[in-house]
C-alpha positions as CSV (number, residue, x, y, z in Angstrom):
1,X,41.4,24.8,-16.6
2,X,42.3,27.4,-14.5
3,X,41.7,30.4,-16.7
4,X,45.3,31.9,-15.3
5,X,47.0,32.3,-18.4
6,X,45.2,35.1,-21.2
7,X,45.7,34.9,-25.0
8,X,47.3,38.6,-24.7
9,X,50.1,37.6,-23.2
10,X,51.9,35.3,-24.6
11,X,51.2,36.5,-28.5
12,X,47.7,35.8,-28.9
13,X,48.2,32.2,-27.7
14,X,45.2,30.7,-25.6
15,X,45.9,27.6,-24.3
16,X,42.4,26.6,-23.4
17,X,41.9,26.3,-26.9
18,X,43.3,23.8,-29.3
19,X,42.7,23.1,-33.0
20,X,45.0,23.4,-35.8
21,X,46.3,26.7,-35.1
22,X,47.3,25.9,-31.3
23,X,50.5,24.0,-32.7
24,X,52.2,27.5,-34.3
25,X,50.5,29.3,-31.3
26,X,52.5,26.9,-28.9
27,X,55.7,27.7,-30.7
28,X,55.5,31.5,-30.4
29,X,55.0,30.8,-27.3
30,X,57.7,28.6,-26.2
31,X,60.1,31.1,-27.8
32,X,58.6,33.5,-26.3
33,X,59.7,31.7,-22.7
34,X,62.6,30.4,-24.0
35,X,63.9,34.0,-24.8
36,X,62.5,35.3,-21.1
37,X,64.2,32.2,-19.2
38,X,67.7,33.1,-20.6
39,X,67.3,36.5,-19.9
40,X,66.8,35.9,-16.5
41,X,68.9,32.8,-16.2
42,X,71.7,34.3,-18.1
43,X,72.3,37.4,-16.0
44,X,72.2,35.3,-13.2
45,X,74.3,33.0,-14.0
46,X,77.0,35.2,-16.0
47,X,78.9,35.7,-12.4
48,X,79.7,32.0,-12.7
49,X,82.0,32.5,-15.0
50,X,85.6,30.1,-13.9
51,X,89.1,31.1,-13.6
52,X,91.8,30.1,-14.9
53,X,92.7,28.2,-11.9
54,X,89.5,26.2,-11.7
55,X,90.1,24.6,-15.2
56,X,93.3,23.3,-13.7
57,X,91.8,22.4,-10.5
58,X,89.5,20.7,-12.1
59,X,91.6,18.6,-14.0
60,X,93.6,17.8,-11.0
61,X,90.2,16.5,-9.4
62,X,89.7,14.4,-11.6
63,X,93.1,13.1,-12.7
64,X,92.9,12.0,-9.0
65,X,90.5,9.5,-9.7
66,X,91.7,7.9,-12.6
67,X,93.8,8.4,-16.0
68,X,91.6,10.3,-18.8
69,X,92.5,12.0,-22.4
70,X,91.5,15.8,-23.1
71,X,87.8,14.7,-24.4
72,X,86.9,12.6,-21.3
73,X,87.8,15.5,-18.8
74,X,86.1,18.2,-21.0
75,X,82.5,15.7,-21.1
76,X,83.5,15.1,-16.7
77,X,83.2,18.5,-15.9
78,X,80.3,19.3,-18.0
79,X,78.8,16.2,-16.3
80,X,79.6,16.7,-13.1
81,X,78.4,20.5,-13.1
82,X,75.0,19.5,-14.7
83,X,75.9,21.6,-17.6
84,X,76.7,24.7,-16.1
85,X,79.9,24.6,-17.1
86,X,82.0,23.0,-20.3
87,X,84.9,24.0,-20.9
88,X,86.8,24.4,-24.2
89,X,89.6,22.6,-25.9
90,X,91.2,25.7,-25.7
91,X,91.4,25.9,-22.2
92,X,92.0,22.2,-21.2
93,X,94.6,21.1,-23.8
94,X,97.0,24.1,-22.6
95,X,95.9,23.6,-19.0
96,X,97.4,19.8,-19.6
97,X,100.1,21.2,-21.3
98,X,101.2,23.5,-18.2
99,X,100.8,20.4,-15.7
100,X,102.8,17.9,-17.8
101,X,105.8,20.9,-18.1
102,X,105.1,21.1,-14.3
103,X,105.7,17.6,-13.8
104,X,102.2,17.3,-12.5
105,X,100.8,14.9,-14.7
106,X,102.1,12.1,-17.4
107,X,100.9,11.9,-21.1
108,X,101.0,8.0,-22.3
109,X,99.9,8.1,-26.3
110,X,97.6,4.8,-26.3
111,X,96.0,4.0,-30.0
112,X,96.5,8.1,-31.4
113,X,95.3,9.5,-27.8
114,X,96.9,11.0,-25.0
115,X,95.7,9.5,-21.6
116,X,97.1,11.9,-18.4
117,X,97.5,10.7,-15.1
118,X,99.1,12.1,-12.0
119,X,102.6,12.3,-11.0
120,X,102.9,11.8,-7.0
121,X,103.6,15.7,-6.8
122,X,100.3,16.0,-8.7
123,X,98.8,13.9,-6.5
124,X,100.1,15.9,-4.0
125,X,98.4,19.1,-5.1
126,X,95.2,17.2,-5.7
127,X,95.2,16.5,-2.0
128,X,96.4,19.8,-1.1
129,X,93.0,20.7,-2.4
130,X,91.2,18.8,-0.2
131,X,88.6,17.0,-2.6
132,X,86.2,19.7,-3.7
133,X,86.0,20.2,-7.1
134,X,85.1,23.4,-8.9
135,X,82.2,22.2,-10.4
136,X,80.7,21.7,-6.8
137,X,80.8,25.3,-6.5
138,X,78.9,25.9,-9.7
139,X,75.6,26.9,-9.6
140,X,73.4,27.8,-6.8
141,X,71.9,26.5,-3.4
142,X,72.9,22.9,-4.5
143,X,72.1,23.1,-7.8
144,X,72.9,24.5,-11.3
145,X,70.8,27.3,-13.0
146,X,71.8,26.6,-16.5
147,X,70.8,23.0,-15.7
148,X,67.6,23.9,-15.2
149,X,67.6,26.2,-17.8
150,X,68.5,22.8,-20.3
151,X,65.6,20.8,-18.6
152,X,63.3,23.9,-19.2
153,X,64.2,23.7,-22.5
154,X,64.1,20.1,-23.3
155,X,60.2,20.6,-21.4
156,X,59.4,23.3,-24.1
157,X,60.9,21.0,-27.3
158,X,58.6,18.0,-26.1
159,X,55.6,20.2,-25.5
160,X,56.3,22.0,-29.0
161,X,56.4,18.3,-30.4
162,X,53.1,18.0,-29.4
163,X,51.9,20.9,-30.4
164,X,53.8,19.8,-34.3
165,X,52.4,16.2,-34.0
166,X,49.7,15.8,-31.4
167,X,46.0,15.0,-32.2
168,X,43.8,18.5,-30.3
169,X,43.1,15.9,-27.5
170,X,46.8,15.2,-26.9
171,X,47.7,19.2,-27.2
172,X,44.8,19.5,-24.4
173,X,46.4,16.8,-22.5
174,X,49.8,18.4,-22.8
175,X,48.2,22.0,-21.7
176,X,46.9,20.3,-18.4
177,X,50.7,18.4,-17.8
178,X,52.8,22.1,-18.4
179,X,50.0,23.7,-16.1
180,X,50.5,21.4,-13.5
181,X,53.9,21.3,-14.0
182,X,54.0,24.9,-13.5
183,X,51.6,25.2,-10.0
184,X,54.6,22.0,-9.3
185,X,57.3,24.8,-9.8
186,X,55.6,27.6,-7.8
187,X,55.0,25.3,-4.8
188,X,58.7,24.7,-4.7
189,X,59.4,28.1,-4.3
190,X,56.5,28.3,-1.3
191,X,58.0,25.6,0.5
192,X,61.1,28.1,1.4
């Protein structure tokens, strides 16, 4: 190992150590991360923060492409913007509501759900926007904070899983994949 990382640090933790206390270890410190990455992710992300007028636009965008009910354009935009942004039923459903009074968009009830599609004026304003999509402005340099903040996340769950389950050989092994992945992450940052 490299001998990089101290016991001090991260709450008595040693990860060049394993044994039956490593597991509980491991979880202190992946809270411990956890807790430090949205600190630092959420402050930096918290100017991200849409409009109004970007919930519409968005729905607009993707009206443009094909009919959808409320649910399906709520899960589009948190796909589309890797999870940095999901907006509420509370902002959607009256955002829908506004378009369809605006003759934007048509409601069609279809087996108890509503399915909107665009008007030719709403098409209009669709094109007016010139294809970009809120969500495309989400995030930074190409790519979503908070997204990376839900992989980091889902990285420290599967190693605590270890940590729970794993035999001292496979918490070892895990050790040796997070500190590579790690040097991985650094090197990214060297390349710019």
């Amino acid at each position: 190992m490299s001998g990089s990382w101290t016991g001090s640090g991260f709450g008595g933790f040693d990860p060049r150590k394993s044994g039956s206390g490593a597991g509980s270890g491991l979880f202190d410190l992946l809270d411990q991360l956890k807790e430090a990455f949205d600190q630092k992710v959420g402050s930096a992300t918290s100017s991200t923060r849409v409009s109004k007028g970007d919930v519409r636009a968005a729905v607009l965008a993707l009206l443009a492409e094909q009919p959808m009910h409320g649910y399906q354009i709520i899960q589009q935009i948190e796909e589309r913007s890797g999870g940095s942004w999901k907006p509420s039923a509370g902002s959607v459903y009256p955002t829908l509501q506004l378009l369809a009074d605006e003759g934007l968009i048509l409601a069609e009830e279809s087996g108890g759900r509503k399915t909107y599609s665009l008007t030719a004026a709403g098409q209009a304003e669709a094109d007016e926007a010139g294809g970009r999509a809120p969500w495309q402005s989400q995030g930074t340099k190409g790519g979503s904070r908070t997204g990376l903040g839900k992989a980091g996340v889902d990285l420290a769950q599967a190693a605590a899983q270890v940590g729970q389950s794993g035999s001292p050989d496979q918490v070892k092994q895990a050790i040796e994949v997070l500190e590579e992945a790690r040097r991985k992450l650094y090197s990214i940052l060297a390349q710019d």
